[in-house]
N, C-alpha and C positions, 0 to 999 in steps of 0.2 A: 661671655660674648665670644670670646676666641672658638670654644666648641662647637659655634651654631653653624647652622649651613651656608647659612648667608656669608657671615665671614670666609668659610670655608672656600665658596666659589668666588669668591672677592677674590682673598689671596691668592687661587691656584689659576686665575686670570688674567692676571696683574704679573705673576712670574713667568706664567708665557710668554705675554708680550714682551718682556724683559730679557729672557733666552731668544726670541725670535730676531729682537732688532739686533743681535750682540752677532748670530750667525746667520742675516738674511742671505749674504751675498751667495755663502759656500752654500748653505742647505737649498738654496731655490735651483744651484746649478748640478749638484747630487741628485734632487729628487725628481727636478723636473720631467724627466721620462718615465718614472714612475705613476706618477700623479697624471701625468696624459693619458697613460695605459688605465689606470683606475677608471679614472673620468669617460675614458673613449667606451669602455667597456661596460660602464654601468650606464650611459647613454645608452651606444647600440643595445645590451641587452633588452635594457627597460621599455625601448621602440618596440624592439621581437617580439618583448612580452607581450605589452599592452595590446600588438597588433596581431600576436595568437590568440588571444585571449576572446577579441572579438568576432576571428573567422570561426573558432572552437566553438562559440557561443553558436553560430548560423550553424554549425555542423553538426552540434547537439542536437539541437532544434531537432532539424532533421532528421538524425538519426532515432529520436527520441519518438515522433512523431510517427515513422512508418514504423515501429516496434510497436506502439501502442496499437496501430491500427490493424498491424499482424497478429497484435494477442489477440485481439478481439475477432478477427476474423478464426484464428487457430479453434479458439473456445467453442466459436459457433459449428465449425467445423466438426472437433471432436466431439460434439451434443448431439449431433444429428446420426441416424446410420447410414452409412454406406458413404460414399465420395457428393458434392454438395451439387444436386439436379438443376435443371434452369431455373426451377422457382427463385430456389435458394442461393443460386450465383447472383441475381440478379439483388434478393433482400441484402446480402452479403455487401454489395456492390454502391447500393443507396448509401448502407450505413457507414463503408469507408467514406465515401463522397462526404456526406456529412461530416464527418469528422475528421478529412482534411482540410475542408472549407473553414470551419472552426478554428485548427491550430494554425494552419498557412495561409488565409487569407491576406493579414496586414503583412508577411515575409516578402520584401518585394524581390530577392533573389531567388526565390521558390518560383520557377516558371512553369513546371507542371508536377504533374504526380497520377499513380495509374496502380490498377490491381488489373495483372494480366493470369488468366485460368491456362492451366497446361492445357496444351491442345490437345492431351488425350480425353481433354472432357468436354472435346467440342463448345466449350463457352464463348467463342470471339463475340457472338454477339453481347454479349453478360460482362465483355472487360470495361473496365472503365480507363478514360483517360483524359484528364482536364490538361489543357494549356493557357498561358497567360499568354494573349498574343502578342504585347507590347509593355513594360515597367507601367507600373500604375492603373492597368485594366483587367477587371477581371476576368474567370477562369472561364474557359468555354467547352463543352463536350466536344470532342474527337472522337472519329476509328482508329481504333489499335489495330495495324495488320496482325498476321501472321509469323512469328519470330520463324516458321519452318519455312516459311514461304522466299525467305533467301539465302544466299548460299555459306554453307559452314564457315570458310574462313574470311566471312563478309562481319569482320570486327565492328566497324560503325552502326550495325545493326543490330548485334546478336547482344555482342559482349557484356551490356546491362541484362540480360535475362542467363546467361550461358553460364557466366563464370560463377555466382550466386550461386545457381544450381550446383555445380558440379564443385566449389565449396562446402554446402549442403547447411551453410549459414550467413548472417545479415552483412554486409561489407561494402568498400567504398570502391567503386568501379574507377579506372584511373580517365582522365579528361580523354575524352571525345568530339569529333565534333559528328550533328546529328542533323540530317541535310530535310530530312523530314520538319524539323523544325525552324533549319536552318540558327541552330545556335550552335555553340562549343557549351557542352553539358559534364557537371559533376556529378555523378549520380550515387543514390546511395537507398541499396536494396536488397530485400529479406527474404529467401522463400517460405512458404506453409506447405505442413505435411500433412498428412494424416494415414496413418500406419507406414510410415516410409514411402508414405506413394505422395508425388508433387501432386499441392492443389495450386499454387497460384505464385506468383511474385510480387510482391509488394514495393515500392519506390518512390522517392523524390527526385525531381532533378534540382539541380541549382545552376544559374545562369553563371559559368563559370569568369565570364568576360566581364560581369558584374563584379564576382572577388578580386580579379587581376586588376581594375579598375581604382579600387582601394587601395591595393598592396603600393600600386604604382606612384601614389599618394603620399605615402608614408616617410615625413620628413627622418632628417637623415643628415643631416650637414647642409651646406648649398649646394653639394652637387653626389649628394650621397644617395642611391636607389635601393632598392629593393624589389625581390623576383622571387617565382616560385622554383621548385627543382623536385626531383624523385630522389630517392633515399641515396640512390648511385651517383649522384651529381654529374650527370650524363646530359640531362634532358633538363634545358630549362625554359620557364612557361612564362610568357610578358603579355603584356596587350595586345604589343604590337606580330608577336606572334604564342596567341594559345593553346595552336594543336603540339605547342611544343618543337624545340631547336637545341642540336645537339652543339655542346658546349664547345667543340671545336669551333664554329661559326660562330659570327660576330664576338668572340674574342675566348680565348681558354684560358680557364683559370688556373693559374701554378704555382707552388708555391715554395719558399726562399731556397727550397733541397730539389724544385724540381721536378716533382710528385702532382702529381694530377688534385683536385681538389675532393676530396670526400667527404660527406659533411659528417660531423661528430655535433649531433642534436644532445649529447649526453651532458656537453662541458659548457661554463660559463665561459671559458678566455676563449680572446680572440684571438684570429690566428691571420698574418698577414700574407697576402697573395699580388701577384701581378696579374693585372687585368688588362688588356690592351695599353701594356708598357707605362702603366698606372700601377702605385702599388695603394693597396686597400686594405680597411681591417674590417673582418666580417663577423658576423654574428650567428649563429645558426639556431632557430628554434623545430621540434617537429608539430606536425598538425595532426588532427585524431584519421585523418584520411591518406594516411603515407603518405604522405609530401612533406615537403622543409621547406621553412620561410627563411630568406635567408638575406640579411640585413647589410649596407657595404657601404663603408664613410672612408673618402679619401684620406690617405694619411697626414697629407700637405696642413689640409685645413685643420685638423683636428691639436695638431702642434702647434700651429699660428693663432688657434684660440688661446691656448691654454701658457704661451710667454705672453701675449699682450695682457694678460690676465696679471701673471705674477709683477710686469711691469706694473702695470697701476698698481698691485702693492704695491711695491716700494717705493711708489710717488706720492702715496696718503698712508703710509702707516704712522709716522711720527703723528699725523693727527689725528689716526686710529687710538694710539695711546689712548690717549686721555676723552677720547670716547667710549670707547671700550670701558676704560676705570667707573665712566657712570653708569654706561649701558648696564657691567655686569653688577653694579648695584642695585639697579632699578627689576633687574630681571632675578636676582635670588631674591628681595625681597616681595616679588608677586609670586614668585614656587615656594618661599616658605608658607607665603599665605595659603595658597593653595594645598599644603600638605599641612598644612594645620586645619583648615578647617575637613579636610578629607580624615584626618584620623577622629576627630568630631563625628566626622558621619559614621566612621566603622564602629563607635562604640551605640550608637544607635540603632544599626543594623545586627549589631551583638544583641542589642535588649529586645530585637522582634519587628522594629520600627523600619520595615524595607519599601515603606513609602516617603522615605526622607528627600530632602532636593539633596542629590551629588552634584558638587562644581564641575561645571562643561572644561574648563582647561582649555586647552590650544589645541595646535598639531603640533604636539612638542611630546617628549617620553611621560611628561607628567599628564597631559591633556589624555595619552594614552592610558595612562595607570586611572584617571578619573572614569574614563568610557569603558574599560574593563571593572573598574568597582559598581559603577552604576550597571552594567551588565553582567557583573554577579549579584548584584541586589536583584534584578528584576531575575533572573533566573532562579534564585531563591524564593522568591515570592510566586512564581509561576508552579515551582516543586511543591510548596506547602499547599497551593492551592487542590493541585493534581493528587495531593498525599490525600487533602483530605476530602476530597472526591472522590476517591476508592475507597477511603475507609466510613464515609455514610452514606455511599448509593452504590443500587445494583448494576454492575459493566452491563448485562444484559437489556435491563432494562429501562435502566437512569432512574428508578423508585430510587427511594430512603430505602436502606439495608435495615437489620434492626437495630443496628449502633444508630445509624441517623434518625429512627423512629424515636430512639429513647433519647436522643438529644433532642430532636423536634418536641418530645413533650416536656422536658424541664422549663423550655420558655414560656407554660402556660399554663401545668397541669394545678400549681398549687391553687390558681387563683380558680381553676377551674369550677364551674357550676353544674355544669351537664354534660354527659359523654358517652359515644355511641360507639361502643366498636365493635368490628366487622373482621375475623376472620374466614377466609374464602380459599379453594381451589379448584382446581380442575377436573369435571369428572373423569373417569377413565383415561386420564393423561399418559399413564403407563402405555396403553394399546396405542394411542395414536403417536407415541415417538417410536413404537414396535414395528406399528402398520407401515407409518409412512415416513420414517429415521427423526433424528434429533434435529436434523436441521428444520423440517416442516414444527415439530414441536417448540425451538425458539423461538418463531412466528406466531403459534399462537399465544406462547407468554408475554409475547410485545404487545400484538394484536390486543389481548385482556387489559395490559398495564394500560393502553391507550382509553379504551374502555373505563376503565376506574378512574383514569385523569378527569375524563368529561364529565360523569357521574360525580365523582366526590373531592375534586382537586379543587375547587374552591370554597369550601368547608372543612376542609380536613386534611389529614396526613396519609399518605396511601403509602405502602411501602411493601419489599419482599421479602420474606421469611424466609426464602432460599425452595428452590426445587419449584412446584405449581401451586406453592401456599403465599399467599398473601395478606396484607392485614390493611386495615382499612380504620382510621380514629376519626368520628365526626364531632367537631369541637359545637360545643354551647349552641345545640339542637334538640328539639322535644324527643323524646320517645315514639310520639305519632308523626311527625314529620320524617322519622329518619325511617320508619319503618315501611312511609311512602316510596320515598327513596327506594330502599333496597329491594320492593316490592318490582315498581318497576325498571331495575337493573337485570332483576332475576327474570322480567319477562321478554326484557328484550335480546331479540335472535342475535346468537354470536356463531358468528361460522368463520371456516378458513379456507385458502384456497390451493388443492394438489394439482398440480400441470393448471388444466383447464375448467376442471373440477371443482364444486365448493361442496366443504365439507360442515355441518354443524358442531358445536359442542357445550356442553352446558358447565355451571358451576354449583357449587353448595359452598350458603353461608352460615357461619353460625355468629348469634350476634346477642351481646351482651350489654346491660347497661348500667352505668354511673349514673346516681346514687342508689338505681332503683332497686339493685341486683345487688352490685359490686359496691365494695368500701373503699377498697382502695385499687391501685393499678395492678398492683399481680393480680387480683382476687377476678380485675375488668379480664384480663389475658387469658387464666385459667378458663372463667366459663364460658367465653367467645368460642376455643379451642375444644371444648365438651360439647357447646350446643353443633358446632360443626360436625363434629364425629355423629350425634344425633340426625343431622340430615342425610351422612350416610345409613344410617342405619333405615330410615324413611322411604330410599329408594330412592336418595342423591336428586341432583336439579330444582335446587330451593333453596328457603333459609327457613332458620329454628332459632326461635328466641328463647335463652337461656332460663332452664328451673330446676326447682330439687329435685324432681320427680325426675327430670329429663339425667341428671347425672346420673341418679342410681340406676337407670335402664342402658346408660354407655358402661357404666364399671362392669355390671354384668357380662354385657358382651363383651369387652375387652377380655374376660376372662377363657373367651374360647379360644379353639382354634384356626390357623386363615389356613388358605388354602395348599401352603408351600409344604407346613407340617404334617396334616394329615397325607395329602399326596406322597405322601416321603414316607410314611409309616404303612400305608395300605397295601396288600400283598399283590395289589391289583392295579394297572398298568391306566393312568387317567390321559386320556386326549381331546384338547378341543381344536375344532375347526370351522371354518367359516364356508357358509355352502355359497361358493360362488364359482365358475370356471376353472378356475384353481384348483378351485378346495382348499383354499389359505391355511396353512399349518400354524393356531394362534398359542397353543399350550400343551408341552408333553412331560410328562413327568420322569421320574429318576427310574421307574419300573419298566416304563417305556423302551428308554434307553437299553434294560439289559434285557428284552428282548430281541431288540435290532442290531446288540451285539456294535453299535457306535459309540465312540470316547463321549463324546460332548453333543451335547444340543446344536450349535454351533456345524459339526458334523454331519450331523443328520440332518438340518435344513441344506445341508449344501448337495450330501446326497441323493435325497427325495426331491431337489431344487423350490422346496417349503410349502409343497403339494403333500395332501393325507396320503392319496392314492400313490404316492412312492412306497409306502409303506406297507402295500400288499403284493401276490402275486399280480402278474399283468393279466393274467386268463380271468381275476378276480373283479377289474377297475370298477368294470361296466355294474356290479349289481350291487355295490359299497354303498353303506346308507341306503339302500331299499327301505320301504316298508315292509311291515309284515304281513302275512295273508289273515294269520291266524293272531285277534287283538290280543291274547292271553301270550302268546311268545313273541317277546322282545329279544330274545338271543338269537346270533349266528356265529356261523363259524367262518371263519377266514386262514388265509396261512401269509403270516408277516415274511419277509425276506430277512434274514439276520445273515450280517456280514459276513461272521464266520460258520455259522452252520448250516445255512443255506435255507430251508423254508421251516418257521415253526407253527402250528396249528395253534390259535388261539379262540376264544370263545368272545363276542365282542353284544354287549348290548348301547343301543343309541338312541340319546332325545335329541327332540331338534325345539328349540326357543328360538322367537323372534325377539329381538334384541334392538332397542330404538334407536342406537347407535350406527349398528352392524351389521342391521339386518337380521335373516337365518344363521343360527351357531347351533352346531349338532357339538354336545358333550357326549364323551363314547366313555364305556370302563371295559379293559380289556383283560381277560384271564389268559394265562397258557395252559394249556387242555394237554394233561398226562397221557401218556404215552401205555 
């Protein structure tokens, strides 16, 4: 009993009050200035804070707001060539609109906002600039002048578009007032480049008279204010006056050495000043917008709280006693409770169980240790969730991986009757992440997975193999119904889309079945994976239902060689190309290479810019890929340009294939012709 907690806060309760009554008198008239400082200080602070906390909040906002709407304008910007035309100031212009409306609509201190085009791009007509004319109405279009249109050192004018600029980044312009709108405005604005040349400025305003409104608000004691100021505590900003008043007028703040007031936003203590022959203890917070909020509680009051306070102790402690003696029984024996059934729950959270009820607690250090173990439970439980969503589905494409294929079939396979699977990919997927980059190529693997959702995601397991293979299990389905299925998946048009463009693509299935084929599930995987390889071998864009016959005719071929090997051993230089404007450079080989006298492939597309015809002389271009006069000679002669030895004579013969894909592809084989 003696060891428990309860006793523990019993007794070390009970001897306080015991020391406390024995030294009330001295200790309350030792600490008393103490304990006022503590108190003044953690009041003021905790006002500064709460009341930075909420203007940072409106400043965010803002700030957050026109950066988003400068990315996106930046983005559209750098996609486009050259500096953005009236078309395009104008789409530009919509889509900010839009999406100030959206984030600053319900901000009722957002009074306007605007994307103003540098005037060397003539766009005044194309700027945009909404005003709220009145708190709780909404925005209306305006003309934006001409920031050139008045004079340089015409600050109330310029200074939101000027200083931004010649910053050459996002920042908070300092209070103004703006006669145009007739408000006192805080403004807070971005410019966009594009190649170092200004395209626009981007901006909110904030009705400044609206934050001063708040600030002025903000208790404080009975006669304690608060005011805004500039980092130099020079210039301080009120209601009553917003363009700002130097701190000499209505009253300068000094303080006990003398010294002018400076604000130190870095420190918690407060530091006391004479204010109109008033002395004060201040607070100082900074705001994201250089300014300091700056907190002021007479010192009279804050003393005169804090003895009538100790008085009434000492007029009810004798019967604090022995309130106290129950209270701190009543209260360690509800935290022991609490801490016993919370080590209850951590041994349940230990065995995996992180949907247990955690006890809620108070707003006490224990309530807090509850809301922290229930918020490491659910974070634990959100981690395993996350863990094991990466480890059984594709990032790409949210399928089952093959971990989560092969888990998906333990919950059914044994009982299993009937089973159809479908390995698939992508024809020719290599060219078109070649042609058109991997990013258009992840499109079409989503594009597919989407496809195979609607086809077979309510019969089956669909899942990615990794790379443009996929696999496809149709649970307890005929042989002739799935082969309906797959029929019409394989006939229906799958295309993707480049810029404006749509492009087609097809796939090959190979497809295996339980019990008809396969015995068990390797045996289902292997011949899925065989009969596939069989529809390439068919001439791809289909499916092939798995047989004996059909394997020994893939083992065979497998036994050759692909294209990478032979081009690497032949004495003779292989090129393909696409006949189109270009002349798209799709394939050169390693022989190629030491003709042209380039390190890398890589190289060589950069110096022919992935044109064939980089790769001749220029007196050459025009009669590359001719036909021939005479059908019996297929050969000519050309002279390649090689880096370093300047022109080599080669002998070059060329077919040209129409390719359902691509189009015309001319395959060329090229000799170099001895000397």
């Amino acid at each position: 009993m003696f060891h428990s907690i309860k006793f523990q806060i019993l007794a070390m309760c009970m001897t306080f009050m015991l020391i406390l009554a024995l030294g009330m008198g001295s200790v309350s008239v030792m600490t008393i200035d103490r304990l006022t400082g503590e108190h003044e200080a953690e009041n003021l602070n905790r006002v500064a804070e709460n009341q930075r906390a909420v203007i940072n909040t409106q400043l965010i906002h803002a700030e957050d707001v026109t950066k988003f709407v400068a990315n996106e304008v930046k983005l559209q910007v750098a996609a486009a060539p050259g500096l953005p035309d009236k078309e395009m100031r104008e789409f530009l212009s919509r889509s900010a609109k839009q999406a100030f409306q959206n984030a600053v609509g319900n901000m009722d201190v957002v009074c306007s906002y605007y994307v103003y085009y540098a005037d060397e791009l003539n766009g005044s007509e194309e700027n945009l600039w909404r005003v709220r004319p009145a708190e709780g109405e909404d925005f209306e279009d305006r003309p934006l002048g001409l920031v050139s249109s008045y004079a340089a050192d015409d600050v109330a004018h310029t200074s939101w578009y000027k200083l931004p600029v010649e910053k050459g980044h996002g920042m908070w312009i300092p209070p103004y007032y703006y006669d145009v709108q007739g408000r006192y405005l805080l403004s807070y604005v971005t410019p966009v480049y594009k190649d170092k040349k200004l395209v626009a400025v981007i901006g909110v305003d904030l009705d400044f008279r609206q934050l001063l409104s708040r600030i002025e608000h903000v208790p404080s004691y009975n006669s304690g204010q608060a005011f805004l100021t500039d980092l130099s505590g020079r210039i301080h900003y009120t209601l009553e006056n917003p363009d700002g008043i130097e701190s000499t007028r209505g009253g300068q703040l000094i303080s006990s050495t003398g010294k002018f007031l400076v604000p130190n936003t870095h420190s918690k203590e407060l530091m006391r000043y004479n204010w109109n022959g008033k002395e004060y203890d201040m607070a100082v917070v900074s705001l994201r917008n250089e300014l300091a909020l700056m907190v002021a509680a007479p010192v009279h009051e804050t003393y005169a709280e804090a003895m009538y306070k100790i008085i009434q102790l000492c007029e009810v402690f004798l019967l604090l006693v022995v309130i106290s003696a129950v209270f701190c029984f009543l209260v360690s024996k509800r935290m022991t409770k609490k801490l016993t059934r919370l080590t209850e729950v951590s041994h349940e959270v230990a065995a995996g169980n992180f949907d247990v009820a955690v006890p809620e607690g108070g707003n006490d250090e224990i309530g807090d240790l509850c809301r922290a173990f229930a918020n490491a439970a659910s974070q634990l439980k959100r981690n395993q969730e996350e863990m094991e969503k990466r480890t059984y589905h594709d990032a790409l494409t949210g399928l089952f991986n093959r971990f989560g294929v092969e888990r998906e079939l333990k919950g059914w396979w044994a009982d299993a009757k009937t089973a159809v699977m479908l390995t698939l990919d992508i024809d020719d997927f290599k060219f078109i992440n070649d042609l058109y980059g991997h990013a258009i190529g992840d499109e079409v693997l989503k594009k597919l997975s989407r496809i195979l959702l609607s086809y077979f995601g309510d019969i089956g397991i669909v899942g990615r193999n990794g790379g443009d293979e996929f696999i496809v299990i149709l649970k307890d389905i005929s042989a002739v119904e799935a082969e309906k299925r797959i029929a019409d998946f394989c006939s229906l048009p799958k295309s993707f889309t480049v810029g404006e463009r749509g492009k087609t693509f097809s796939v090959s299935v190979g497809v295996s079945i339980y019990p008809d084929l396969a015995d068990d599930l390797s045996v289902l995987f292997r011949q899925s994976d065989e009969a596939l390889y069989g529809v390439k071998l068919k001439g791809k864009n289909g499916y092939v239902i798995y047989d004996a016959e059909l394997e020994q005719q893939v083992m065979r071929t497998r036994l050759g060689f692909n294209l990478h090997n032979v081009s690497c051993n032949l004495p003779a230089a292989i090129v393909i190309y696409k006949i189109d404007p270009q002349n798209t450079l799709l394939y050169a080989s390693g022989e190629l290479l030491r003709l042209t006298g380039d390190e890398s492939l890589d190289a060589l597309q950069q110096r022919t810019a992935g044109s064939v015809l980089g790769l001749v002389d220029d007196k050459e271009r025009n009669t590359f890929h001719r036909e021939s006069e005479n059908e019996n000679t297929k050969i000519f002669r050309y002279h390649l340009l090689n880096v370093q030895r300047g022109l080599v004579e080669v002998e070059i013969c060329h077919r040209l294939e129409l390719h359902p894909l691509y189009g015309t592809i001319c395959y060329a084989v090229m000799l170099e012709r001895e000397k």
